[in-house]
C-alpha positions as CSV (number, residue, x, y, z in Angstrom):
1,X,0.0,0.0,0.0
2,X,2.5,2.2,1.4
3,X,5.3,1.8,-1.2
4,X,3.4,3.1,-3.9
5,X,1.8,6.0,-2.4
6,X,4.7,7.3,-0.4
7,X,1.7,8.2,2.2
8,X,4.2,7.8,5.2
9,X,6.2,10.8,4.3
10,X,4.4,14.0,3.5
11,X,5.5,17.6,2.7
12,X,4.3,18.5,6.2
13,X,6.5,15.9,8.2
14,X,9.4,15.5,5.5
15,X,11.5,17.6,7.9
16,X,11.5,15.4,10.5
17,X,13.8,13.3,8.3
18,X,16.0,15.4,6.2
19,X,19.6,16.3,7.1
20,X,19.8,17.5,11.2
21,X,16.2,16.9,11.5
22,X,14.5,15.1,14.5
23,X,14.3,11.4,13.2
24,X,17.4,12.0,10.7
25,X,18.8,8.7,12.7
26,X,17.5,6.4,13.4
27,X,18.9,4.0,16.7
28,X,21.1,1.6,14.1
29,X,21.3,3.8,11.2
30,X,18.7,2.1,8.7
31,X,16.1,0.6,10.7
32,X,13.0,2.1,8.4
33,X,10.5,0.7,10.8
34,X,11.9,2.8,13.6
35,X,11.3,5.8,11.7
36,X,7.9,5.0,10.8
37,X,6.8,4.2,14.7
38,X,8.6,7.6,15.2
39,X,6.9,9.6,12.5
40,X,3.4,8.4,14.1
41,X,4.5,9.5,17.6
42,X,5.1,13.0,16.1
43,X,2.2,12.8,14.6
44,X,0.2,12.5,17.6
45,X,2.3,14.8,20.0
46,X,1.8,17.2,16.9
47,X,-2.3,15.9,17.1
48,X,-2.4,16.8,21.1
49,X,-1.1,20.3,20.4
50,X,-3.6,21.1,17.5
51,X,-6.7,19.6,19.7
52,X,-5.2,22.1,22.4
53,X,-5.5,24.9,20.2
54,X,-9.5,23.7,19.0
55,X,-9.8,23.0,22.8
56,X,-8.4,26.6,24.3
57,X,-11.2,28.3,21.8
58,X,-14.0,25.3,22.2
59,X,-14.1,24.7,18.9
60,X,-15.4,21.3,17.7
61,X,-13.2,19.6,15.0
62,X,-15.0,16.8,12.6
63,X,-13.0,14.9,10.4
64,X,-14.7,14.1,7.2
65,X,-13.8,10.9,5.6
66,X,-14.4,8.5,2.9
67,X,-13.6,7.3,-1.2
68,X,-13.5,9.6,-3.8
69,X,-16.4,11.3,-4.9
70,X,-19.0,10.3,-1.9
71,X,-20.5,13.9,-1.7
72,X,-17.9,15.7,1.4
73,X,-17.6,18.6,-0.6
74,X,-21.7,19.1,-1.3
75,X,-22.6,17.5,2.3
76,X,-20.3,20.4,3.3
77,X,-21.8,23.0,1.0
78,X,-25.9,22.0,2.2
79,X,-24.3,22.2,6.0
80,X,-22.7,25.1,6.1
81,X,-25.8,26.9,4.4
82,X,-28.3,25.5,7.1
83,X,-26.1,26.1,10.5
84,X,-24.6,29.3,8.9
85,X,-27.1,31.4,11.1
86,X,-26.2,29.8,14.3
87,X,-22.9,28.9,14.0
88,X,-19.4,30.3,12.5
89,X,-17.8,27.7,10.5
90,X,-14.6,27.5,8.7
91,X,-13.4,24.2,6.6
92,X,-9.4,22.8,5.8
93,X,-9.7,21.3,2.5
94,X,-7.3,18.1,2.0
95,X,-7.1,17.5,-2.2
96,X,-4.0,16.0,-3.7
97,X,-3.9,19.0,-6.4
98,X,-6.5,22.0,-7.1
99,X,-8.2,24.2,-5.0
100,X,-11.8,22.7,-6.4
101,X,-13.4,22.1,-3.1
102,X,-11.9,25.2,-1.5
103,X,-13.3,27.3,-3.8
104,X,-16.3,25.7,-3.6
105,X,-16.8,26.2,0.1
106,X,-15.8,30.0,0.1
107,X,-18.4,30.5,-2.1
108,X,-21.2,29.9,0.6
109,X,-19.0,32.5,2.4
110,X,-16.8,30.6,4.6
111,X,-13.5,30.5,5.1
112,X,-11.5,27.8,3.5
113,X,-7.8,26.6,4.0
114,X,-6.5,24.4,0.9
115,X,-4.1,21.2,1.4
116,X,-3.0,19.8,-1.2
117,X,-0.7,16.7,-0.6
118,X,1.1,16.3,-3.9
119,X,1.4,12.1,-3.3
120,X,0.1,11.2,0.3
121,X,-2.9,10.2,0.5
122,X,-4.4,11.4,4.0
123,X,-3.7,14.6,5.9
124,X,-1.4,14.2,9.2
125,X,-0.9,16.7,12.2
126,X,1.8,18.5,11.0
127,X,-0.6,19.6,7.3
128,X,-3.4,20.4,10.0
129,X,-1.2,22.7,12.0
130,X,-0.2,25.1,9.4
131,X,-3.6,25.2,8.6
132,X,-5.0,26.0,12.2
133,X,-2.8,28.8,12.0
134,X,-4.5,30.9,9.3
135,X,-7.7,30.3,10.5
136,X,-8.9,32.9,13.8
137,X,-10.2,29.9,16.2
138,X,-12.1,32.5,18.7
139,X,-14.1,33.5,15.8
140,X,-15.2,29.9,15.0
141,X,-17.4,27.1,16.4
142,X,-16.7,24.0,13.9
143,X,-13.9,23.5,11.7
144,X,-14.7,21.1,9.6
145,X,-11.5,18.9,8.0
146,X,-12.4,17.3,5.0
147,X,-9.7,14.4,4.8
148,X,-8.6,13.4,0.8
149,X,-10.6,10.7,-0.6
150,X,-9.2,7.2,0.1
151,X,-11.0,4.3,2.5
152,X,-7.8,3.2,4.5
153,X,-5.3,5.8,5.4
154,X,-7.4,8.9,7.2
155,X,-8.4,7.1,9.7
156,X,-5.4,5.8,10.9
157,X,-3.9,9.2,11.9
158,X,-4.9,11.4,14.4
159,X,-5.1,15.5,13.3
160,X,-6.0,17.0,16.5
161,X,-9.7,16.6,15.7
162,X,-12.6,15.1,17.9
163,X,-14.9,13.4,15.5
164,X,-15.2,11.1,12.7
165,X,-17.9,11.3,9.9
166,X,-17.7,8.4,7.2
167,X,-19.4,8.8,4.5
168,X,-20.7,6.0,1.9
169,X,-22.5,6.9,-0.6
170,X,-25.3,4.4,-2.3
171,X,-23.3,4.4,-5.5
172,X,-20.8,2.8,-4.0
173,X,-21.9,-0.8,-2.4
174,X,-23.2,-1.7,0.7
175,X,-20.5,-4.2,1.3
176,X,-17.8,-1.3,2.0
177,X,-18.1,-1.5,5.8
178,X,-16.9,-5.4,5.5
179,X,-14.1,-4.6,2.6
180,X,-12.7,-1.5,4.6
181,X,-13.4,-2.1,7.9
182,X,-10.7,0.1,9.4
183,X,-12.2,3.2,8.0
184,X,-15.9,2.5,9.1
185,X,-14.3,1.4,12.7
186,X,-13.4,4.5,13.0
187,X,-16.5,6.4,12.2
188,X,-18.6,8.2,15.4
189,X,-21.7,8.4,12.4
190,X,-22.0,7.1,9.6
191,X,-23.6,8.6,7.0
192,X,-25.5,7.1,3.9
193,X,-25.2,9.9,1.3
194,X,-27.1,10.3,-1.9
195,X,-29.8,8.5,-0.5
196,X,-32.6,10.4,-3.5
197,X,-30.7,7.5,-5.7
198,X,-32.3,5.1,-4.3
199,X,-35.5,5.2,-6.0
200,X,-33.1,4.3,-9.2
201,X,-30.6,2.1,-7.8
202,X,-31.6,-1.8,-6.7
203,X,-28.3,-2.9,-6.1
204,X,-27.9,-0.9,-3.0
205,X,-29.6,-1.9,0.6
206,X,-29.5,0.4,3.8
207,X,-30.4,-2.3,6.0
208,X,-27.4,-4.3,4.9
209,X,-25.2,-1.4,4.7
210,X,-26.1,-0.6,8.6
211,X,-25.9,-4.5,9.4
212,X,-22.2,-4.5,7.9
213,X,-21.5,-1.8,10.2
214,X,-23.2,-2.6,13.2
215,X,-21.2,-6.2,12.3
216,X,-17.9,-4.2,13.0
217,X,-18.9,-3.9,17.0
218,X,-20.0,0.0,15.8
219,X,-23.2,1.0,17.8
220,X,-22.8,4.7,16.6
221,X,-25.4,6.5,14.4
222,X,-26.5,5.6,11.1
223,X,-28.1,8.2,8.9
224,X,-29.7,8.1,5.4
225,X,-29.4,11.4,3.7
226,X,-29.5,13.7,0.7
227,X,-28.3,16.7,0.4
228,X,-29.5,17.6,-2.8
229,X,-33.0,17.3,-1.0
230,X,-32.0,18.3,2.5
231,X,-34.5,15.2,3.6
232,X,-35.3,14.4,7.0
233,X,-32.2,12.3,6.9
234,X,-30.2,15.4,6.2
235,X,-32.5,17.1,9.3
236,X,-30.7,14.3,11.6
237,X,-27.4,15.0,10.8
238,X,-27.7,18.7,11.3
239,X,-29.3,17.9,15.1
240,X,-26.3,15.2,15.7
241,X,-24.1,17.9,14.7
242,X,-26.1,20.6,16.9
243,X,-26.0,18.1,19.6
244,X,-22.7,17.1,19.3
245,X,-21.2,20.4,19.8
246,X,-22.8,21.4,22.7
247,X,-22.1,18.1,24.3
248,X,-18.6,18.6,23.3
249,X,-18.3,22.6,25.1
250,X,-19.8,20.6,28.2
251,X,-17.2,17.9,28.3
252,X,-14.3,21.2,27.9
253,X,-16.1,22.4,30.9
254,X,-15.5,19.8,32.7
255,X,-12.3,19.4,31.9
256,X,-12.4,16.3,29.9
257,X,-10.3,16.3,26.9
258,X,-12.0,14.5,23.5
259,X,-10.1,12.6,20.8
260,X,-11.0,10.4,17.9
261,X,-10.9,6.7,17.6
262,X,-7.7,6.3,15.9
263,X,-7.2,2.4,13.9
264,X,-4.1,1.2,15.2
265,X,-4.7,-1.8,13.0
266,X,-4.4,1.1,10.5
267,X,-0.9,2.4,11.7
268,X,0.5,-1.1,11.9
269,X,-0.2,-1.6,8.2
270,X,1.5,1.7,7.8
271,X,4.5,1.0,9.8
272,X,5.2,-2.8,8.1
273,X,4.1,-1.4,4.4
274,X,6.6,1.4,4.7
275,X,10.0,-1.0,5.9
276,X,11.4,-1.0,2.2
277,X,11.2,3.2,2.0
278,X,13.6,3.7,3.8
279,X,16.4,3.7,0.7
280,X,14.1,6.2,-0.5
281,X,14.0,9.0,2.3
């Protein structure tokens, strides 16, 4: 998986390895799996500090994934348009080129911070960071981070964020939870998107996508929506958002500190996939 992308090592975190940087050596020299196991420990001490910074202003971070072409970007769009009277809202854009979905989203208005990875194939901490840091957190109550399309990696790094949404579309096939189980393990909702297709596609059951979830020990949410229609499934992921939020402020009150269910089945896969890059660094 790994070898091809070159997902391990990322603009944002390249530093870490180059010439004097942090993980430059490695204990013997050329051990690559030490330097992967030490790029994800950056990662999430790199994680903790962006939470603090959503955390200091009690801002909620969500953490959009799913496959290319699921509906983020229009989920996104429909969202932002129905809370935008209630709540300030501000969205990091992860693409591997183009600004698309950025421009997109600041067209409703709202501010948008564009990622683009070049090869990797998730956003990490270190991408999130520079992004935090054009955005004006005490003027916001949600950033939304919409991860690059891909049903493995995202969910196996943590970006400082408190929520996962995963999003299959009923284009797709509602066997994904069973075929990428460590994306949908992940997921604190799940959300069926383009559900209006459903009138015209036979091949796609709700039931069964919810019973291959639920088969992955997931009790969380399940919502059916459209957001072309803004249906009443769309109506329930606007309150589980709403509700989510303030839930989240209390929980800050209280001191309690919130983080996402990060797949360490994902970041083993990760670690073992990347042993032969090393050569390459």
């Amino acid at each position: 998986m790994c070898d091809t992308c070159g997902c391990n090592i990322t603009e944002a975190n390249r530093h870490l390895l180059e010439k004097d940087g942090k993980l430059s050596q490695t204990p013997d020299g050329h051990t690559a799996i030490d330097v992967l196991h030490s790029l994800l420990h950056e990662n999430d001490h790199q994680a903790a500090h962006n939470r603090e910074h959503f955390d200091k202003h009690q801002v909620l971070a969500v953490n959009l994934m799913s496959s290319p072409g699921s509906g983020k970007t229009r989920l996104l769009e429909q969202t932002l348009e129905q809370l935008g009277k209630h709540f300030r809202m501000a969205v990091i854009e992860g693409d591997l080129e183009t600004e698309n979905d950025a421009q997109r989203i600041r067209a409703k208005g709202v501010p948008a911070i564009q990622i683009t990875t070049g090869s990797a194939c998730h956003l990490d901490a270190h991408m999130v960071h520079q992004a935090v840091h054009d955005l004006d957190l005490s003027q916001l109550d949600i950033v939304f981070i919409e991860n690059v399309g891909n049903l493995v990696c995202p969910a196996s790094f943590d970006l400082g964020h408190h929520v996962n949404i995963t999003l299959l579309s009923v284009t797709e096939g509602d066997d994904k939870p069973s075929k990428y189980p460590v994306m949908f393990r992940a997921a604190d909702v799940l959300l069926i998107t383009k559900a209006d297709l459903l009138q015209v596609l036979d091949d796609f059951d709700t039931a069964v996508a919810a019973k291959n979830f639920r088969q992955l020990a997931k009790a969380n949410p399940v919502i059916a929506l459209s957001a072309k229609t803004r249906d009443e499934g769309f109506q329930a992921w606007i309150q589980w958002l709403t509700e989510t939020l303030s839930q989240h402020r209390l929980r800050i009150a209280e001191g309690e500190q919130v983080r996402p269910a990060i797949q360490q089945d994902g970041q083993r896969l990760h670690q073992h996939d990347g042993m032969s890059e090393h050569h390459h660094l």
